[in-house]
C-alpha positions in Angstrom: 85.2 126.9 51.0 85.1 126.0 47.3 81.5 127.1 46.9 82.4 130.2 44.8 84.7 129.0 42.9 82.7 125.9 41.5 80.0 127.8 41.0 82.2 130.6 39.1 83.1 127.5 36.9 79.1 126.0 36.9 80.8 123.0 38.3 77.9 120.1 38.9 80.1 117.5 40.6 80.5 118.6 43.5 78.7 118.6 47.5 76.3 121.2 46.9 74.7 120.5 43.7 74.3 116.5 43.9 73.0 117.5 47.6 70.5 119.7 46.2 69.5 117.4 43.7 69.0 114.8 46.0 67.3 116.8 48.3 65.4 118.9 46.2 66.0 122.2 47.7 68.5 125.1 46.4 72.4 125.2 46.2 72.0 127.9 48.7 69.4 126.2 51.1 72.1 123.2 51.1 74.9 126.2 51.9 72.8 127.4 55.1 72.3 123.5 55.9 75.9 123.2 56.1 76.7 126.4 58.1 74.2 125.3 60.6 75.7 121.9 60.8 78.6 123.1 61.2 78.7 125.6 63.9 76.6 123.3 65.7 79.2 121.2 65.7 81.8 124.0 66.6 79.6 124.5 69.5 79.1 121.4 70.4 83.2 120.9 70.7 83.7 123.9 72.9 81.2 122.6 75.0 82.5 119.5 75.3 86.1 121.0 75.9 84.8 123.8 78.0 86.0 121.4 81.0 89.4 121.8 80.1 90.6 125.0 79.3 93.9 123.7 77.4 91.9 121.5 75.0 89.9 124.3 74.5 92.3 126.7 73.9 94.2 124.4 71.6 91.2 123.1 69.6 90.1 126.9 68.7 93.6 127.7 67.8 93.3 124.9 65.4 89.8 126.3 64.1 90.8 129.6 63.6 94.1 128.4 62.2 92.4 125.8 59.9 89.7 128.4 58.8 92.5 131.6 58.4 94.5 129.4 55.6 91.7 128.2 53.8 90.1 131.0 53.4 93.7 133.1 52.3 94.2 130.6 49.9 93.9 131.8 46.1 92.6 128.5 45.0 89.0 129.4 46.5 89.2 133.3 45.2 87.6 134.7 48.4 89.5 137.5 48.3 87.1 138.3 45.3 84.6 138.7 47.6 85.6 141.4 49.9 84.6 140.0 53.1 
């Protein structure tokens, strides 16, 4: 979530850029990494909890509760964005 905003700042100590370093591929190419790992993981939860619709429904409640408030949050500027 705080992709933006370090990089409005030119942050360098952060996930991304030491990533990128040490991989040797782009900020961005790090960025699509970590979506990709992460709704693979997203995935791989609903599947898993797919058996039991409760834990299911409870677990993407959390998800899109956890997501909703970062993403309001004025400390990461998304808004700037107009998503």
């Amino acid at each position: 979530m705080s992709f933006y905003k370090e990089e409005l700042y030119a942050e360098c100590s952060n996930y991304m850029t030491l990533m990128a370093k040490i991989s040797r591929t782009s900020k961005q190419g790090v960025l699509e990494n970590m979506i990709n790992q992460t709704t693979a993981a997203y995935r791989r939860v609903v599947g898993t909890l797919s058996a039991s619709p409760e834990a299911l429904d409870a677990f993407q409640k959390f998800a899109y509760g956890y997501i909703e408030f970062h993403a309001s949050d004025p400390r990461y500027r998304l808004s700037e964005l107009n998503l």
